[in-house]
FINUSE-537354 format. One record per residue (C-alpha): residue number from 1; x, y, z. Coordinates in Angstrom, 2 decimals, padded with zeros to 5 digits, m for minus. Layout:
N
<NUM,<X,Y,Z>>
...
END
This chain:
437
<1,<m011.78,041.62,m011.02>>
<2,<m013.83,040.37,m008.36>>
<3,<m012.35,038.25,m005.57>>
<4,<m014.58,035.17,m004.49>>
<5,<m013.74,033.98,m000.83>>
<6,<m014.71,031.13,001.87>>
<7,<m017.92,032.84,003.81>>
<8,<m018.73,032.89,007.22>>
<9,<m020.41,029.07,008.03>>
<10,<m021.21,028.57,011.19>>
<11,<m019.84,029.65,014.58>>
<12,<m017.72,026.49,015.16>>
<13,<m016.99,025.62,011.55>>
<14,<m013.98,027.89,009.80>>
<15,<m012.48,025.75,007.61>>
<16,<m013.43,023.20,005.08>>
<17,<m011.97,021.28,002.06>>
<18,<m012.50,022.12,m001.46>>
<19,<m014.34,018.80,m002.81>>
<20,<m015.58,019.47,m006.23>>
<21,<m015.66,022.43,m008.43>>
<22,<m018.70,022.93,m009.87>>
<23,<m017.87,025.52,m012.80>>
<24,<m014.67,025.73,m014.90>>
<25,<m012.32,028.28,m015.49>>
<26,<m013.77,030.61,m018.53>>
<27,<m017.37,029.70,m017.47>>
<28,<m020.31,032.45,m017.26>>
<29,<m021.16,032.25,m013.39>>
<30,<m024.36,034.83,m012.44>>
<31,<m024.02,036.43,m008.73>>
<32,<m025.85,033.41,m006.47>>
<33,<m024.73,030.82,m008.24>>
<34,<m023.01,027.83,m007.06>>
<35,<m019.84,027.72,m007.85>>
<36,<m018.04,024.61,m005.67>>
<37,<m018.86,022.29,m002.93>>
<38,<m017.00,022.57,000.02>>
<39,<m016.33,019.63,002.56>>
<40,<m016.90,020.77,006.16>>
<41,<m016.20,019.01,009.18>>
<42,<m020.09,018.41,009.94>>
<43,<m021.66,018.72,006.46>>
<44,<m021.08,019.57,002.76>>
<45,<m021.96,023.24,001.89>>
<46,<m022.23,024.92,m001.77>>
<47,<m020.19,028.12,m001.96>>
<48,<m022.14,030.60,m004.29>>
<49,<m020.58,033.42,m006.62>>
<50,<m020.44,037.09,m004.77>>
<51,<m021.12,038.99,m008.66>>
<52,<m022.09,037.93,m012.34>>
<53,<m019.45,037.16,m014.82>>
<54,<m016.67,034.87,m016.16>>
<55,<m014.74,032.84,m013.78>>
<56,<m011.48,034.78,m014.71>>
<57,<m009.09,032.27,m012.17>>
<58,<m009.49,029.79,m009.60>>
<59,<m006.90,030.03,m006.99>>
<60,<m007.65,026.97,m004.44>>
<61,<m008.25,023.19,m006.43>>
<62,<m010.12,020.25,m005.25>>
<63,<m008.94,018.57,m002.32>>
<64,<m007.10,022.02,m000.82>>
<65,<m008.20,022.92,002.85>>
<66,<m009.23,026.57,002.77>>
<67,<m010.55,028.77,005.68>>
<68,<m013.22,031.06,006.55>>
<69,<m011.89,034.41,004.18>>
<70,<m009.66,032.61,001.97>>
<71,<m009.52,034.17,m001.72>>
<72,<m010.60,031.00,m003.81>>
<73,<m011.50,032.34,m007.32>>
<74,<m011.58,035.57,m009.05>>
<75,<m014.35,036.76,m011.41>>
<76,<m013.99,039.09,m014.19>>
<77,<m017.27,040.69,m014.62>>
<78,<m016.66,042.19,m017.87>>
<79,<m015.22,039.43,m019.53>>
<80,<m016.73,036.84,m022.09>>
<81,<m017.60,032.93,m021.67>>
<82,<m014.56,031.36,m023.38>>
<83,<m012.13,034.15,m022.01>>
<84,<m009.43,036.32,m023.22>>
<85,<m007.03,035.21,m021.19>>
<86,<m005.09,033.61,m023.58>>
<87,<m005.15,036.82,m026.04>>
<88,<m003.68,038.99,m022.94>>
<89,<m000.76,036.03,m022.13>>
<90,<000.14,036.36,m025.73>>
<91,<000.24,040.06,m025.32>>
<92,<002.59,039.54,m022.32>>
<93,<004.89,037.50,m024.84>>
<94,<005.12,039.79,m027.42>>
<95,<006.20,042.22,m024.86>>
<96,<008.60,040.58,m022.91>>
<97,<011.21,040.64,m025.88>>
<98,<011.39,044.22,m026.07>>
<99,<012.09,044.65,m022.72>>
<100,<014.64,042.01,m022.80>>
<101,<016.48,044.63,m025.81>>
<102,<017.70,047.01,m023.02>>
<103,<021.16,048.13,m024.13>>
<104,<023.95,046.60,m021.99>>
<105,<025.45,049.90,m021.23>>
<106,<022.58,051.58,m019.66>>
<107,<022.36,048.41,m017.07>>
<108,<026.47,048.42,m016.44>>
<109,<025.65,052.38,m015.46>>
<110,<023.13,051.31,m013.30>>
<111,<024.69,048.78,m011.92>>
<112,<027.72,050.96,m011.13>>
<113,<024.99,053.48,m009.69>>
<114,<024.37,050.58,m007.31>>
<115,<027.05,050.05,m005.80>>
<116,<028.07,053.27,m004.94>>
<117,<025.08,054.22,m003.16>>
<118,<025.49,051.10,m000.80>>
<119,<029.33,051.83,m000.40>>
<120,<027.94,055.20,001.06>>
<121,<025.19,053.82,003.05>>
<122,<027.69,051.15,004.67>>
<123,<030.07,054.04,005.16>>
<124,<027.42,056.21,006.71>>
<125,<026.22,052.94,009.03>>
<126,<029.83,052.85,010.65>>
<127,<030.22,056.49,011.26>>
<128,<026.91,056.08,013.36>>
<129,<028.23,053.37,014.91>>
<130,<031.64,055.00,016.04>>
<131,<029.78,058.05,017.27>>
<132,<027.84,056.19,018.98>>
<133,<030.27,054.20,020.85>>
<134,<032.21,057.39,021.57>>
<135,<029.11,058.98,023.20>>
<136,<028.60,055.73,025.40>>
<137,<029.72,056.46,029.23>>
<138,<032.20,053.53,030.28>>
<139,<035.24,052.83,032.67>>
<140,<038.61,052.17,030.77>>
<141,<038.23,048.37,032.46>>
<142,<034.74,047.72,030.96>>
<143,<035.65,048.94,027.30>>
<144,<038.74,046.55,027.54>>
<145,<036.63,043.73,028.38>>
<146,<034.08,044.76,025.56>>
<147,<036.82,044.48,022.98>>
<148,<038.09,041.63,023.68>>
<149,<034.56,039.90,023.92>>
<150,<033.19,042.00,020.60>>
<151,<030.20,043.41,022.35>>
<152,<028.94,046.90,021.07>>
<153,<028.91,049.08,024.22>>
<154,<025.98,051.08,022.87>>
<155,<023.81,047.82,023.37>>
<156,<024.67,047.64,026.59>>
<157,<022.23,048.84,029.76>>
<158,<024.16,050.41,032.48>>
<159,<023.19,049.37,036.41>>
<160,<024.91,052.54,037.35>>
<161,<022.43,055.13,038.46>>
<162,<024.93,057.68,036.55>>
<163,<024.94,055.89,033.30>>
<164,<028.28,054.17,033.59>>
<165,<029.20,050.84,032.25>>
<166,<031.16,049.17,034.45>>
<167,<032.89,045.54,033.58>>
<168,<029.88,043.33,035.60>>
<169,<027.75,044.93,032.74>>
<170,<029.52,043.87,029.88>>
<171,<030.05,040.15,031.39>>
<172,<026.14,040.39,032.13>>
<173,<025.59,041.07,028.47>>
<174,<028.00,038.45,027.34>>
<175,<026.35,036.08,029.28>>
<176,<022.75,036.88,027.59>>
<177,<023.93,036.89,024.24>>
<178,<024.91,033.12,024.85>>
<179,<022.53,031.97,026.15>>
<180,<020.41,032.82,023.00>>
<181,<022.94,031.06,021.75>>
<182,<022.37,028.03,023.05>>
<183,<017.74,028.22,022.41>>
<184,<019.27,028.89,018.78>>
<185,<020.77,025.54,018.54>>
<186,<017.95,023.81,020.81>>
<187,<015.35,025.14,018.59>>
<188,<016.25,023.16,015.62>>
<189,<015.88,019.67,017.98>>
<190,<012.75,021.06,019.63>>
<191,<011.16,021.27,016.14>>
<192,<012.28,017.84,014.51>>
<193,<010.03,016.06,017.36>>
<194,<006.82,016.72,015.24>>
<195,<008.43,015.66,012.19>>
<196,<009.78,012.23,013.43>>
<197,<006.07,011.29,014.16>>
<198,<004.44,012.50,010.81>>
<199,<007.16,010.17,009.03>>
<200,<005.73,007.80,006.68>>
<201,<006.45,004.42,007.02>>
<202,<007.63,002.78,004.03>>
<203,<006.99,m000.96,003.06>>
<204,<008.64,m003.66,001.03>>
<205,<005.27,m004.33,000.03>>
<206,<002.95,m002.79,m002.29>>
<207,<000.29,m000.55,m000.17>>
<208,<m002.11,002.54,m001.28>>
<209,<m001.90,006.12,000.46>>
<210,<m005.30,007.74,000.72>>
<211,<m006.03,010.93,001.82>>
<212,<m008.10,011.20,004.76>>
<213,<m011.41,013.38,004.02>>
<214,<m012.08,016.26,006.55>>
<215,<m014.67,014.17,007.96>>
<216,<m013.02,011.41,008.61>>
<217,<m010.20,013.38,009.92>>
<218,<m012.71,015.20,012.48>>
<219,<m014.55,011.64,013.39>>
<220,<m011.25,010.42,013.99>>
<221,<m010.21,013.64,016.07>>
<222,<m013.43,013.16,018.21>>
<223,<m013.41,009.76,019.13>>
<224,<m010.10,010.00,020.35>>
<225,<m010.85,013.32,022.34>>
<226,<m014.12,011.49,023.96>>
<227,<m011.37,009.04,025.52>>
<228,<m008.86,011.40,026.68>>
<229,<m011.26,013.94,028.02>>
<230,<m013.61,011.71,030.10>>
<231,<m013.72,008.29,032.24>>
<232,<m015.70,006.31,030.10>>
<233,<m017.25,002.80,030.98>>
<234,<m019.51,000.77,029.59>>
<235,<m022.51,m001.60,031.36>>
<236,<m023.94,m004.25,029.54>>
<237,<m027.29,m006.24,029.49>>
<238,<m029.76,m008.04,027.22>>
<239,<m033.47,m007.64,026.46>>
<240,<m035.97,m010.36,025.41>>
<241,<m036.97,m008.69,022.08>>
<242,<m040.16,m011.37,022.06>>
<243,<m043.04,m008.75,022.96>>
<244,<m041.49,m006.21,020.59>>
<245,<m041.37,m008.52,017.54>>
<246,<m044.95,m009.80,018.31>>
<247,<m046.70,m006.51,018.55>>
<248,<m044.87,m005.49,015.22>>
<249,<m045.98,m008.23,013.86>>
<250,<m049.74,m007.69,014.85>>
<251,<m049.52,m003.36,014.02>>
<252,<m046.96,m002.92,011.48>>
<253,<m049.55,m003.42,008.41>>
<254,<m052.11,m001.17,010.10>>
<255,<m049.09,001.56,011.19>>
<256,<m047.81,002.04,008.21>>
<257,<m051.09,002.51,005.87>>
<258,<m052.22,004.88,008.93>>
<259,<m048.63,006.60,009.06>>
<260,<m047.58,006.04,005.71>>
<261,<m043.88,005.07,007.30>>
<262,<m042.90,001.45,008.88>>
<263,<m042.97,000.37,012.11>>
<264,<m039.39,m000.10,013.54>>
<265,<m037.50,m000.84,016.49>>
<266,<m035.78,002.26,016.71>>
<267,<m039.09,004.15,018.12>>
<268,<m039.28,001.56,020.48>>
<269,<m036.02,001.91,022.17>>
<270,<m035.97,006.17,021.76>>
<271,<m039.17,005.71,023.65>>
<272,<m037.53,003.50,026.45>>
<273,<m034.88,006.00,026.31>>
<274,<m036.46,009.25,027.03>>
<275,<m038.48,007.42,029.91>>
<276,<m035.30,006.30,031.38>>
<277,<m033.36,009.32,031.01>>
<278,<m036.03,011.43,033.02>>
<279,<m035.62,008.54,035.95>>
<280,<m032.04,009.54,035.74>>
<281,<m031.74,012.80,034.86>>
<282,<m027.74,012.69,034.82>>
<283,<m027.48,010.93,031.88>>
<284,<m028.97,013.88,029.98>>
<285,<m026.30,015.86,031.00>>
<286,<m023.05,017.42,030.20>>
<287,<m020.11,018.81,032.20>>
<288,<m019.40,022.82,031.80>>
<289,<m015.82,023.13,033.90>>
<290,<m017.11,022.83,037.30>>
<291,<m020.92,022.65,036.73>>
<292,<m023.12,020.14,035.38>>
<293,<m025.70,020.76,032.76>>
<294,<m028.80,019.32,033.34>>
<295,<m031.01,018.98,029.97>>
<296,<m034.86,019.35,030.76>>
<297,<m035.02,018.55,026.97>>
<298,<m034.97,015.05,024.82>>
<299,<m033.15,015.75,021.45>>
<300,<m031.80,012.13,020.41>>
<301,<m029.53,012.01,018.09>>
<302,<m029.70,008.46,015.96>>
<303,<m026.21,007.09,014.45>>
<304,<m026.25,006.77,010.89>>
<305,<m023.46,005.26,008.94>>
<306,<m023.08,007.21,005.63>>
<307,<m019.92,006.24,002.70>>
<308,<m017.87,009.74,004.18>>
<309,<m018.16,008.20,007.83>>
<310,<m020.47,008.40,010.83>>
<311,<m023.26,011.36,010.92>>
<312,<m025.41,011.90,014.13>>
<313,<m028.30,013.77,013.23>>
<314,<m030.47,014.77,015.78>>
<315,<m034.58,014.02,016.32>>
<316,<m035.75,017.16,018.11>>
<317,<m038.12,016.65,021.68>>
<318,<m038.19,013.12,021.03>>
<319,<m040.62,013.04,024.21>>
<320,<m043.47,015.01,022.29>>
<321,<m043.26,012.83,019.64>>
<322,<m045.21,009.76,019.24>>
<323,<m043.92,006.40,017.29>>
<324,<m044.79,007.65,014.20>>
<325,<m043.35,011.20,014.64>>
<326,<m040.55,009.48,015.74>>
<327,<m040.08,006.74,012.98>>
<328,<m040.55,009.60,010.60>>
<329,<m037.92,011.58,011.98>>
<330,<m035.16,009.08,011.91>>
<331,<m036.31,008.11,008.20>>
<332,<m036.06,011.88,007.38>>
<333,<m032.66,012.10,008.89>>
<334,<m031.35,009.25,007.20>>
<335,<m032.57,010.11,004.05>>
<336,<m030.72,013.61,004.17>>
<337,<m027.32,012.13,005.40>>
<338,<m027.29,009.80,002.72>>
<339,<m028.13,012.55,000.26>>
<340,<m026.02,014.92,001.77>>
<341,<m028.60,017.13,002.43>>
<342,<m027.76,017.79,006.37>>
<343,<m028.04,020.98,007.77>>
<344,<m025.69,021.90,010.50>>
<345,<m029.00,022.57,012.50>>
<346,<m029.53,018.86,012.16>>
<347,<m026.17,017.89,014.08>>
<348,<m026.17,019.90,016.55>>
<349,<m027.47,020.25,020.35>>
<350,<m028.35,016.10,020.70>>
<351,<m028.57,015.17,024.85>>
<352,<m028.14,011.50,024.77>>
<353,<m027.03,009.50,021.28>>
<354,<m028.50,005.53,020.33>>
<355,<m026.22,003.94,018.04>>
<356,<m028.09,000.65,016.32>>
<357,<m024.49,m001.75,015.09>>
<358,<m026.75,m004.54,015.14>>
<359,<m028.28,m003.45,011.33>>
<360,<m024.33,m004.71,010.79>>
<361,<m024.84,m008.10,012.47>>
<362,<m022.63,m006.71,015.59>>
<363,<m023.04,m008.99,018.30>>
<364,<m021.08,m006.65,020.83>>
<365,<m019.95,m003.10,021.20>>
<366,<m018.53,m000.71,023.37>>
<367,<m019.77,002.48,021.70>>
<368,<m017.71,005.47,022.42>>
<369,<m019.37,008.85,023.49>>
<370,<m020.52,011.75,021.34>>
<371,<m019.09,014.22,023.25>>
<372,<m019.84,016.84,025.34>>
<373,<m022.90,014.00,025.95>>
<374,<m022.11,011.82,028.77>>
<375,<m024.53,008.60,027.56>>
<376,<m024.86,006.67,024.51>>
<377,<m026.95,003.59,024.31>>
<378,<m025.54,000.69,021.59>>
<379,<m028.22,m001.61,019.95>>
<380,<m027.16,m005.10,018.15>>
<381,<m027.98,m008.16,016.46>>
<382,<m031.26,m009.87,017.65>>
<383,<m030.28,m014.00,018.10>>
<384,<m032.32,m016.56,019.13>>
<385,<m030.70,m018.28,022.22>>
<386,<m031.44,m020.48,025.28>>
<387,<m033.34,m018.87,028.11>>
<388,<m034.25,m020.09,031.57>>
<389,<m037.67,m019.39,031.92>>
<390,<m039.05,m018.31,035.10>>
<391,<m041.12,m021.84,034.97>>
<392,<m037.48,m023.20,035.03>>
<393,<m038.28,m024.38,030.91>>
<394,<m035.68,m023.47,028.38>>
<395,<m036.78,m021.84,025.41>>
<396,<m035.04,m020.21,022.58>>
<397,<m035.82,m016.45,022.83>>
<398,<m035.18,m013.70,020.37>>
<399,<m031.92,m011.75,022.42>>
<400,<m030.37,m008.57,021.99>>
<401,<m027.42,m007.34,024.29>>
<402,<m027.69,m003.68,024.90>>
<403,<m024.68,m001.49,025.86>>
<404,<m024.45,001.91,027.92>>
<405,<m021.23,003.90,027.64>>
<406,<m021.23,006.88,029.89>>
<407,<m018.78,009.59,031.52>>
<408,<m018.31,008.02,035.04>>
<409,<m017.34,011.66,036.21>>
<410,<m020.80,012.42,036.92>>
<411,<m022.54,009.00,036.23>>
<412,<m022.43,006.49,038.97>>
<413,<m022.13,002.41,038.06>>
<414,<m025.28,002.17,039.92>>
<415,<m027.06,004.53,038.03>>
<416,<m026.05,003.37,034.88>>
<417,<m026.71,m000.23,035.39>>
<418,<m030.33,001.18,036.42>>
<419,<m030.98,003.45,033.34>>
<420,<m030.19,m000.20,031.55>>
<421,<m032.05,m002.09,033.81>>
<422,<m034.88,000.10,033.51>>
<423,<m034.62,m000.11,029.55>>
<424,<m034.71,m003.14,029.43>>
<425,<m038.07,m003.42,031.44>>
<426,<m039.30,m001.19,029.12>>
<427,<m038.60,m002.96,025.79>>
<428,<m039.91,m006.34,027.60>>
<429,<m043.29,m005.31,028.46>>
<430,<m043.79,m002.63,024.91>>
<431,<m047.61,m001.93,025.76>>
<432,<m046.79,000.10,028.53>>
<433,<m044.85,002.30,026.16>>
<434,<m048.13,002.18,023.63>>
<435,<m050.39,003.17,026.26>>
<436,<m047.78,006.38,027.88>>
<437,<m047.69,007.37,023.83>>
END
């Protein structure tokens, strides 16, 4: 039998959940083959079978967290599709009787055989035991006091640079053993604590219990550590999306037979992004215990909202890209995350995150950061409302409020509200962004 276990994944993945087998037990798996799909915290992997054969037993089912190593399945390579397992259990049955047919007097004799040799080894255990206390150095005083508190004197360490117990020893070791004691009975209330908190509340009402996935379990995880671990705030503005819509309008026809890929906003504002982010460096940074981290690179990584929960895949130098590189990237992305084709290559190593809620009709968001990134810019619905011209006419505009959450530990309010400012500035008057490609 061959043993089929969890491989090595990736430096900070080493454990996953079982999702789906993808052979049955009895099936003819060749060596390569995949065998199962396993549910990471990033990405859904295909385990593949070490050697050829028949998949003899499977250990681990669907929807059982295993870990990097784990013994999952077991392969009998010179077995047959369709198995003989259940010729070998019937085997096992015919035996079983006979060996039930042992004649009673052969197991009283052994059981008599039993007992004796564990009278002598109990008799032999307190024979040690009184030599041993016999050999033990102590004043008449301190072997009183041991009696009458039922401490073994041969447990006992001696202060006396002779070896002698003396009665402050024995009260010293009386002392210990109660205090263990008392962490003995503690214990038990220490370790209740968790289990108070993991209790289920239970309603009058009918509800449904579903499992968490593991990615939902690590989203959840994240989010939650992003708060705790940093002093997040978020700045708010709005941008005048009339330019942008106008020159999409007027290029999107041409773009996309040149580029074979649509025109979007998204390449718009990843553009503003990286040209705002290099006015203030900070923002592409991160916080290493007492150093900061400043990225001279521009991987974005683009939001995108699969049926498992939120994926961040990232668009590599973003900054050497042009609108269509760019516009192709995030359709590539999206694509794979939706097919659950990411790579853990494609998730990892982003220096600033844009999150787009408005494809959702969100009006308003304070996004939370992608940690260890200190920035993330939130997109959202474009409405048409009243704006004071600078003519001092009101006109109804195409708005969209813009967010910036960021790590105020190394980002100042000033900067931030810049960076927005200067996004916004950006988005307004688009050709600049044409002409700096």
């Amino acid at each position: 039998m061959k043993e089929i276990k969890v491989p090595e994944l990736a430096e900070s993945i080493t454990e996953g959940t079982i999702a789906e087998w993808l052979v049955k037990k009895g099936d003819q798996v060749e060596k390569g083959d995949p065998i199962l799909e396993l549910e990471t915290d990033k990405v859904n992997v295909e385990v593949n079978a070490d050697s050829s054969g028949v998949l003899a037993e499977i250990l681990k089912n669907e929807g059982d967290d295993v870990e990097v190593g784990d013994v999952i399945a077991k392969v009998d390579e010179n077995g047959e599709a369709g198995g003989t397992q259940d010729d070998s259990s019937d085997e096992e049955e015919q035996e079983a009787p006979a060996e039930e047919e042992q004649p009673k007097e052969e197991a009283k004799e052994s059981a008599s055989e039993d007992k004796q040799e564990e009278k002598q080894e109990e008799q032999q255990k307190s024979a040690g035991q009184k030599d041993s206390k016999n050999d033990v150095v102590a004043t008449p005083a301190a072997r009183k006091r041991a009696r009458e508190l039922g401490i073994d004197l041969s447990e006992i360490t001696a202060k006396d640079p002779l070896g002698r117990i003396r009665p402050e020893d024995v009260e010293a070791k009386a002392g210990s053993q109660e205090s263990k004691k008392e962490e003995k009975k503690e214990a038990p209330k220490q370790e209740k604590k968790p289990k108070e908190s993991s209790e289920k509340t239970e309603f009058d009402k009918p509800v449904e219990r579903i499992k968490m996935s593991r990615r939902r379990q690590t989203i959840a995880k994240r989010l939650v550590d992003a708060q705790q671990n940093s002093a997040m705030l978020t700045t708010f503005n709005e941008v005048d999306m009339t330019n942008v819509m106008k020159l999409r309008s007027e290029r999107k026809d041409a773009f996309q037979k040149k580029h074979d890929v649509k025109l979007g906003f998204m390449s718009f504002f990843t553009k503003a992004a990286v040209g705002a982010l290099k006015e203030f460096p900070l923002i592409n940074a991160e916080i290493q215990g007492n150093e900061i981290v400043q990225k001279k690179f521009y991987d974005i990584g683009m939001a995108v909202s699969t049926d498992e929960g939120l994926v961040v895949p990232v668009v590599r130098d973003a900054d050497r890209l042009d609108f269509a590189g760019i516009e192709k990237g995030i359709m590539d992305m999206a694509q794979k995350a939706r097919n659950k084709e990411l790579q853990l290559d494609d998730l990892q190593g982003g220096s600033f995150t844009i999150t787009n809620g408005g494809i959702f009709g969100s009006m308003l968001s304070t996004p939370i950061l992608n940690s260890p990134q200190v920035g993330i810019l939130g997109l959202h619905n474009i409405e048409k409302r009243a704006k004071v011209m600078p003519d001092d006419t009101i006109q109804a505009r195409p708005m969209m409020y813009i967010a910036l959450s960021y790590d105020h530990r190394i980002v100042d309010g000033k900067e931030a509200v810049q960076f927005l400012r200067r996004i916004k500035e950006m988005i307004e008057d688009p050709y600049d962004l044409l002409l700096e490609g």
